[in-house]
C-alpha positions as CSV (number, residue, x, y, z in Angstrom):
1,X,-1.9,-29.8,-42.6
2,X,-3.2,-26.5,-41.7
3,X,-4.7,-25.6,-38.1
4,X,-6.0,-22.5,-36.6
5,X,-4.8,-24.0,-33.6
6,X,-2.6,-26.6,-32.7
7,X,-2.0,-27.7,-29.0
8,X,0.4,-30.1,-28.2
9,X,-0.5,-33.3,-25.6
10,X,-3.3,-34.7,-24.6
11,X,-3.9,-35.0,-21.0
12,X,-6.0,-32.8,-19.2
13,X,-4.6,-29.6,-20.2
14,X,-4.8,-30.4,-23.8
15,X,-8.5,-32.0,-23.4
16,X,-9.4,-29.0,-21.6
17,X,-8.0,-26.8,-24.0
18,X,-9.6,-28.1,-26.9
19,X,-12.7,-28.2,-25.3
20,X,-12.8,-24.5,-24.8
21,X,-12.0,-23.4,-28.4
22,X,-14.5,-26.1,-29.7
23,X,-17.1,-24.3,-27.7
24,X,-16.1,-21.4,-29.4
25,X,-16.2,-22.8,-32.5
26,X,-12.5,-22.4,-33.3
27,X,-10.9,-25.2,-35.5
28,X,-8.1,-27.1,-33.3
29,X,-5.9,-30.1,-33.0
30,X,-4.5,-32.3,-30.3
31,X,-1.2,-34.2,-31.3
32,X,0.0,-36.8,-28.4
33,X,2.9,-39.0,-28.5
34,X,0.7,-41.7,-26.6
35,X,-1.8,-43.7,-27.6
36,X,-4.1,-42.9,-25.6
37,X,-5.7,-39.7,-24.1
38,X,-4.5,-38.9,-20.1
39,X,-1.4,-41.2,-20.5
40,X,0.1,-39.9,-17.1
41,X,-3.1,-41.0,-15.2
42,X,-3.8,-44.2,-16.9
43,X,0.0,-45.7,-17.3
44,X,2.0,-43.8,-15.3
45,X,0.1,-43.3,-11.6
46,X,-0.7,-45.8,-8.6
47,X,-3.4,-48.0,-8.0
48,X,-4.5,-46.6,-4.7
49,X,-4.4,-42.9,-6.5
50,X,-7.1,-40.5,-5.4
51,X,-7.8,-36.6,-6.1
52,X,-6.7,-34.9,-2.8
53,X,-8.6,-31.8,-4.1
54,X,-12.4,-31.9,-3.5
55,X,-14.2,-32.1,-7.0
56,X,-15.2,-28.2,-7.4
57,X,-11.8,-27.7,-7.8
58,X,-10.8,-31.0,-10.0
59,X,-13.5,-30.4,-12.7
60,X,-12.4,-29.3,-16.1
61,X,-14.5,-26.1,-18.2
62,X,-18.1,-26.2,-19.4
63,X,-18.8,-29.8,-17.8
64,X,-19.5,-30.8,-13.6
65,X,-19.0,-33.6,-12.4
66,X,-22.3,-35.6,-12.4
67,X,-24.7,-35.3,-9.0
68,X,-23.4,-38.0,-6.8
69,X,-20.4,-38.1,-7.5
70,X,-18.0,-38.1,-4.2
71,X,-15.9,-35.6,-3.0
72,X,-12.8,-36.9,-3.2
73,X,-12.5,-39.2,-6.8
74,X,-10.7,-41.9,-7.3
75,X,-8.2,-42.4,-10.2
76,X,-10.9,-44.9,-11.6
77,X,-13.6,-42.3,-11.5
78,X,-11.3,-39.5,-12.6
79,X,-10.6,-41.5,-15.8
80,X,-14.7,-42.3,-16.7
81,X,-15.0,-38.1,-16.1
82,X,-12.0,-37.7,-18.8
83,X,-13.9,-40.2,-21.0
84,X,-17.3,-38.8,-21.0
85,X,-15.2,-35.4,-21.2
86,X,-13.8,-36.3,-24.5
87,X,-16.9,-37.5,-25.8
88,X,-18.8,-35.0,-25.1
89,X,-16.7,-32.4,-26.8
90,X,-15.6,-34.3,-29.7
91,X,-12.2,-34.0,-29.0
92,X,-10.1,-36.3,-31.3
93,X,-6.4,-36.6,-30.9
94,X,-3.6,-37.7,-33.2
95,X,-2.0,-40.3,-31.1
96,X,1.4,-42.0,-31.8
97,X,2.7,-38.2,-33.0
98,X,5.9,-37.3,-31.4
99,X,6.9,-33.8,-32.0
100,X,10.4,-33.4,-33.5
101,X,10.3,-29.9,-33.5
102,X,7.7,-26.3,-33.4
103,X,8.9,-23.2,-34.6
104,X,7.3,-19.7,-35.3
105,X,7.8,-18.8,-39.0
106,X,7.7,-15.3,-39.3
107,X,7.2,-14.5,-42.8
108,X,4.4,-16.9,-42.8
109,X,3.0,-15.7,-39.3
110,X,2.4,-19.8,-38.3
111,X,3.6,-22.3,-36.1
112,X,5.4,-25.2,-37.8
113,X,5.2,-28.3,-36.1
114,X,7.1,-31.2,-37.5
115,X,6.1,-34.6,-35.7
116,X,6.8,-37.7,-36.5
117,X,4.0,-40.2,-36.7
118,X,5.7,-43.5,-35.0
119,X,3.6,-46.1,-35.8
120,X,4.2,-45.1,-39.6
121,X,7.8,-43.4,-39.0
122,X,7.1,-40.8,-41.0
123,X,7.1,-37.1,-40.7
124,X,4.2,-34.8,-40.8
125,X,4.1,-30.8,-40.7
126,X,1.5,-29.4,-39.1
127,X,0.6,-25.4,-39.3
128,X,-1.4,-23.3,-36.9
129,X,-1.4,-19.3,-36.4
130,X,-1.9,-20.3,-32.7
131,X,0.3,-23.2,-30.3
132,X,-0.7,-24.8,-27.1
133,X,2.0,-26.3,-25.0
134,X,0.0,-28.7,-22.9
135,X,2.8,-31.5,-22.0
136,X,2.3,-29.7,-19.0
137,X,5.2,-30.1,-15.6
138,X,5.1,-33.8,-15.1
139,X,6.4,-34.8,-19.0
140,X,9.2,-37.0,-17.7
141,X,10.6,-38.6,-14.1
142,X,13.3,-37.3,-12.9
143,X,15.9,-38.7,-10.6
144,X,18.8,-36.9,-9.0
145,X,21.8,-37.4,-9.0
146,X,23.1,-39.6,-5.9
147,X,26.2,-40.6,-5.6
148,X,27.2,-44.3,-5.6
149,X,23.5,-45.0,-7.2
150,X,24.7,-47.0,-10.1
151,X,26.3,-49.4,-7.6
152,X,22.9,-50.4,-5.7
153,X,22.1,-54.0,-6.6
154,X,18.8,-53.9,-5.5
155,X,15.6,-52.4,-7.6
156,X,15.5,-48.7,-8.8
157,X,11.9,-47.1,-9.7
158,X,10.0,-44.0,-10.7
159,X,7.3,-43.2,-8.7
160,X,5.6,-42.4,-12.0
161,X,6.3,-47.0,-12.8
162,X,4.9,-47.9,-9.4
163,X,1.5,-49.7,-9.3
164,X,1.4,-50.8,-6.0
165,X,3.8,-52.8,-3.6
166,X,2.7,-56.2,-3.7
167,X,6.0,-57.1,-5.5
168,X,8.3,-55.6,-2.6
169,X,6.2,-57.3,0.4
170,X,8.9,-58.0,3.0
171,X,11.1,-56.1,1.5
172,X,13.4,-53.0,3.0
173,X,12.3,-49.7,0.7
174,X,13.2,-46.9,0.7
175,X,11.2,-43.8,-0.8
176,X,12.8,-40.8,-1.5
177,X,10.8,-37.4,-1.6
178,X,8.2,-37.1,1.1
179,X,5.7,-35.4,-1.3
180,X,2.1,-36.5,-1.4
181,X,2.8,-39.2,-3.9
182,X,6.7,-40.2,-2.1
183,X,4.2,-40.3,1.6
184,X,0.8,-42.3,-0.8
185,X,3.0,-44.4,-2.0
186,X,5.1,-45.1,1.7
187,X,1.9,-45.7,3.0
188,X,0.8,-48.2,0.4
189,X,4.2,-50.6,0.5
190,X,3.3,-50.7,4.5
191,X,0.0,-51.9,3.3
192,X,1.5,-54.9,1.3
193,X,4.0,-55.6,4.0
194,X,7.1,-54.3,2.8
195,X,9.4,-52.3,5.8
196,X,9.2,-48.7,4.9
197,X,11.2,-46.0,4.8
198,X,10.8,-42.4,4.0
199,X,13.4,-39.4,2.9
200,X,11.9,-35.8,4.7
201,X,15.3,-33.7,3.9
202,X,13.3,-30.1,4.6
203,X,10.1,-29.2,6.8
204,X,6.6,-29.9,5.8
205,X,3.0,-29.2,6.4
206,X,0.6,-32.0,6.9
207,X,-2.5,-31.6,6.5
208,X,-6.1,-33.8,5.7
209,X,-8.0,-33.2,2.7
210,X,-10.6,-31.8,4.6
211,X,-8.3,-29.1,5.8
212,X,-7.5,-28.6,2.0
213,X,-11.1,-28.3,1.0
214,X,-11.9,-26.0,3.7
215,X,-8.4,-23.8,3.0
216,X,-9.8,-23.5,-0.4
217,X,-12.8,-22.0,-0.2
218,X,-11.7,-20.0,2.5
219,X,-9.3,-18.6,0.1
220,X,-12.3,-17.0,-2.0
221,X,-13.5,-15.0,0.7
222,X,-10.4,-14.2,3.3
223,X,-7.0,-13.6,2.7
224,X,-4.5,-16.1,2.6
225,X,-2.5,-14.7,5.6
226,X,-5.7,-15.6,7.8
227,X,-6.7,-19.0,6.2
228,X,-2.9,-20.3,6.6
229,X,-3.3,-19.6,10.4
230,X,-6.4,-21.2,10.8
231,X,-5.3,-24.2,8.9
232,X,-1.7,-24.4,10.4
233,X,-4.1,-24.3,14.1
234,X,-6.3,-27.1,12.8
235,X,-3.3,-29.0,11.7
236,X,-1.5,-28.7,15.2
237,X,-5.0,-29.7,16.7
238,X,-5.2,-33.1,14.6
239,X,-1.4,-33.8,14.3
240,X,0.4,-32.0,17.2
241,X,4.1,-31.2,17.3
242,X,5.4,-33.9,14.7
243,X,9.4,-32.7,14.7
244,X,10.1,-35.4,17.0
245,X,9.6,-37.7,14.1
246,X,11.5,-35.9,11.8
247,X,9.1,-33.8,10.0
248,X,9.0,-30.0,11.5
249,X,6.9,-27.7,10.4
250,X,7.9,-25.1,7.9
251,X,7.2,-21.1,9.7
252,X,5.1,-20.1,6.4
253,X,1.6,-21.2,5.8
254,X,0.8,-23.6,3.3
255,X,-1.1,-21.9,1.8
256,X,1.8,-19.2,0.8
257,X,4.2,-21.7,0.3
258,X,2.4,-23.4,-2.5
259,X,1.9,-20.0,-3.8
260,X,5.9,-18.8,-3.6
261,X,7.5,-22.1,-4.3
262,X,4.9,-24.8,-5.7
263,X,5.4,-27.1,-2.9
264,X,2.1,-28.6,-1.9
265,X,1.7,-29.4,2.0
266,X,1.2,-33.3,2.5
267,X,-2.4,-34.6,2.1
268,X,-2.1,-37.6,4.7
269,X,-4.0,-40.6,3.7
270,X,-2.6,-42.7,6.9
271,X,1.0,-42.3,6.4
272,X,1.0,-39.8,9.7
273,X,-0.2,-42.7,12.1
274,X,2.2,-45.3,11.1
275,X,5.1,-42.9,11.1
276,X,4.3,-42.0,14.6
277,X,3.7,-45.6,15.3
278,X,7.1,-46.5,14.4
279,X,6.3,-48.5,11.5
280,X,7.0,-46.6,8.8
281,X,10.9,-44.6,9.5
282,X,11.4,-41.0,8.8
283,X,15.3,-41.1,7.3
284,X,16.9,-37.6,6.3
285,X,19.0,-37.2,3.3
286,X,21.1,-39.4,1.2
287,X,24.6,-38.6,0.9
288,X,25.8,-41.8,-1.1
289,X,25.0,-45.3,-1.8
290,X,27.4,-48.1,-1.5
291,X,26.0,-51.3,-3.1
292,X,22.6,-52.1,-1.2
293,X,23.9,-49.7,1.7
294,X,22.1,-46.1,2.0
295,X,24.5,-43.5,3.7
296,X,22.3,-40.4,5.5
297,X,23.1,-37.2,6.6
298,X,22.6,-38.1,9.9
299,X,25.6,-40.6,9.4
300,X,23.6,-43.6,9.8
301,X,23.2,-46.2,7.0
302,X,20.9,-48.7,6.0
303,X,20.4,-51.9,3.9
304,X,17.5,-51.5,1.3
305,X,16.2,-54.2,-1.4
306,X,14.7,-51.2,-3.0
307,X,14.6,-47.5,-4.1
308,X,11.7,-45.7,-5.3
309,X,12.1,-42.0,-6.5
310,X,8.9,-40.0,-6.1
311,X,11.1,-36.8,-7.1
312,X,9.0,-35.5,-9.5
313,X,9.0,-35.0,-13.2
314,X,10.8,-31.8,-15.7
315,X,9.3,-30.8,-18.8
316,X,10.3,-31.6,-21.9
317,X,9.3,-28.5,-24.0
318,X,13.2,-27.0,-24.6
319,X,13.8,-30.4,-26.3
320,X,11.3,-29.6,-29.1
321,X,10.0,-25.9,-28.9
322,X,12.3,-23.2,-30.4
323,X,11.6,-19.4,-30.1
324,X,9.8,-19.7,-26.5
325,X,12.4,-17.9,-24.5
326,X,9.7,-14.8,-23.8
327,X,7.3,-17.7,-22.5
328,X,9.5,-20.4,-20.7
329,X,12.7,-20.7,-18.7
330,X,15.7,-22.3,-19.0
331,X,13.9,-25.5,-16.9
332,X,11.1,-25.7,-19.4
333,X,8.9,-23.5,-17.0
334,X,6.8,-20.1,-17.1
335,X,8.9,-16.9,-16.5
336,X,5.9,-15.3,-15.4
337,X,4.2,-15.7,-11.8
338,X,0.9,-16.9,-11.7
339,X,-1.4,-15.4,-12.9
340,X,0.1,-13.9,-16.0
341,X,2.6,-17.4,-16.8
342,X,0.1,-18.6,-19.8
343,X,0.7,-16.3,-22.4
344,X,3.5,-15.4,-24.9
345,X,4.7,-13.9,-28.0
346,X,3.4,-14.6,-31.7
347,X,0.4,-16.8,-30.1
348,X,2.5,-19.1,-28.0
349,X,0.7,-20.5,-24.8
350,X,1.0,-23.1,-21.8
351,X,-1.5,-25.1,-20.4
352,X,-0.9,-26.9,-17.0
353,X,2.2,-24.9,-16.1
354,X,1.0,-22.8,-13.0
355,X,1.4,-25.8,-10.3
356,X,-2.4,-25.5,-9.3
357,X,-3.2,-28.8,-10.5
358,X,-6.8,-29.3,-12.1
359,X,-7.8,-25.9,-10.6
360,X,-4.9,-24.2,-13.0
361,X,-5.1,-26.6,-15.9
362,X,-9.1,-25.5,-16.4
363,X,-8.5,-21.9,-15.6
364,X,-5.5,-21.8,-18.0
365,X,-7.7,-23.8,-21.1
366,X,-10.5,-20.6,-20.2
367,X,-7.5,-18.1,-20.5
368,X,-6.3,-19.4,-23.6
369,X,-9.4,-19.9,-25.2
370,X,-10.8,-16.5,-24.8
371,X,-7.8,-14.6,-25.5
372,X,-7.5,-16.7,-28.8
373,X,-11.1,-16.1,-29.9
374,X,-10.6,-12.2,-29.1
375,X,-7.8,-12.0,-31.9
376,X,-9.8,-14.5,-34.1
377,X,-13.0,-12.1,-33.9
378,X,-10.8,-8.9,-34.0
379,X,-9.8,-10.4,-37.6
């Protein structure tokens, strides 16, 4: 089957994608393992999930969010938005099509995308002069390495399997990674009663999502330098010196940080006040595990019931995508910097790559779309 364009995954990258070049009249298709559109939000992501970015920056190309809508979404929300999105474009994924393989043909001048269909088990080639890698950053948990882990007795979890903690109520957990989903998700098992506990191995910002919302749209009129000093002074205001309970604050702005290493500041959602209230513990690093006992670098241990990785996720483009090296590192990840990480050779793109959540992911889709229909018009 023959494509002008052929983007690969269907979550909002993909949708957003698509979306674009159907706009621009440009004959595309979506192939997604799933079977559904937006797996990662409707399987994989907790019940208590809400946008941390306010909705001018969380709203996909060519369609607002309706009037009334609030600020902040919630997961629920988020999902009818992706719905109506789909509709209203006529975007039609393949689901159940795993891709096997995508390679540039150069006599030909096509992609060739070999997938197999899984609820069939065959094979099916797809062609396109253009390919869209939208599996975007969070394709697959990871979990490090720890030593001693395959001796814990206890329950082992993905952030990206957790629901919500009613099933570890009274329960000793322990969260490792002190991201905004590792800190949601601490803050949700002290909701259900479990006793919580929380890795912070390096210093972070904390921040509200007000603070957020206000950083970004400073950002379009004042440099960064000066909105990461007002921010870090509002932060100090609402959350004072918080090293004493193990989580300093990093010297660089969050702002730059997020720029230079992708690290988001934490968005708290509550998790600050029970921290400082003693009941939920700041723990530093593991060093090992010895059955249901947690060794730290501090050279304290603990007894948990359960582990819960919110370590984030790696991409799983190298598995599939052959002749990308111009375009992707050897972690499955843009060689360029932001903004210039979205394009490569022989009309190879990313979608979702730049670590600027559902800001990036529609600026990306706009990018890609344009850039496309300029060589499609040139022709």
């Amino acid at each position: 089957m023959e494509e002008v364009v052929i983007i690969i995954g269907a979550g909002p990258s993909g949708l957003a994608t698509s979306a674009c070049l159907n706009v621009l009249s440009i004959p595309n298709i979506v192939l997604e393992r799933e079977n559904c559109f937006a797996s990662l939000w409707r399987n994989r992501s907790y019940d208590r999930l809400k946008l941390h970015l306010g909705k001018q920056f969380c709203q996909l190309p060519h369609m607002p969010y309706p009037s009334g809508t609030p600020t902040f979404i919630p997961k629920a929300g988020f999902l009818q938005y992706l719905e109506d999105y789909v509709s209203h474009f006529q975007i039609n994924p393949r689901y159940h099509r795993f891709v096997v393989s995508a390679s540039y043909d150069k006599v030909a001048g096509k992609w060739q995308v070999v997938a197999k269909n899984t609820l069939s088990d065959e094979s099916e080639v797809y062609l396109g002069k253009f390919l869209v890698v939208a599996t975007g950053e969070n394709d697959e948990g990871f979990i490090p390495k720890i030593a001693g882990l395959d001796s814990f007795g206890g329950k082992i979890m993905h952030c990206s399997n957790y629901k919500n903690g009613k099933q570890f109520a009274e329960k000793e957990v322990l969260v490792v990674g002190c991201g905004n989903s590792g800190m949601e998700i601490a803050y949700d098992l002290w909701d259900n009663g479990a006793v919580t506990s929380v890795v912070v191995r390096n210093p972070v910002h904390v921040l509200t999502k007000e603070m957020v919302l206000i950083g970004m749209t400073l950002l379009k009129y004042i440099p960064r330098k000066v909105v990461d000093c007002f921010i870090v002074f509002l932060s100090k205001l609402s959350y004072g010196d918080l090293s004493s309970y193990g989580l300093p604050r990093p010297r660089e702005g969050p702002f730059y940080l997020k720029d230079l290493t992708r690290s988001s500041p934490i968005i708290d959602v509550g998790t600050i006040e029970k921290i400082k209230k003693g009941e939920i513990q700041v723990v530093p690093a593991v060093m090992k595990i010895e059955g249901d006992y947690v060794h730290f670098s501090n050279e304290k241990m603990n007894r948990f019931d359960a582990i819960i990785f919110a370590t984030g996720y790696k991409t799983t483009v190298l598995k599939w995508l052959k002749g990308g090296e111009d375009l992707f590192n050897d972690d499955g990840m843009p060689k360029r910097r932001v903004p210039n990480h979205w394009n490569g050779k022989n009309g190879l793109y990313c979608a979702g790559f730049a670590s600027q959540g559902l800001f990036g992911i529609a600026r990306d889709a706009e990018y890609i779309a344009n850039h496309i229909n300029a060589i499609v018009q040139r022709k």
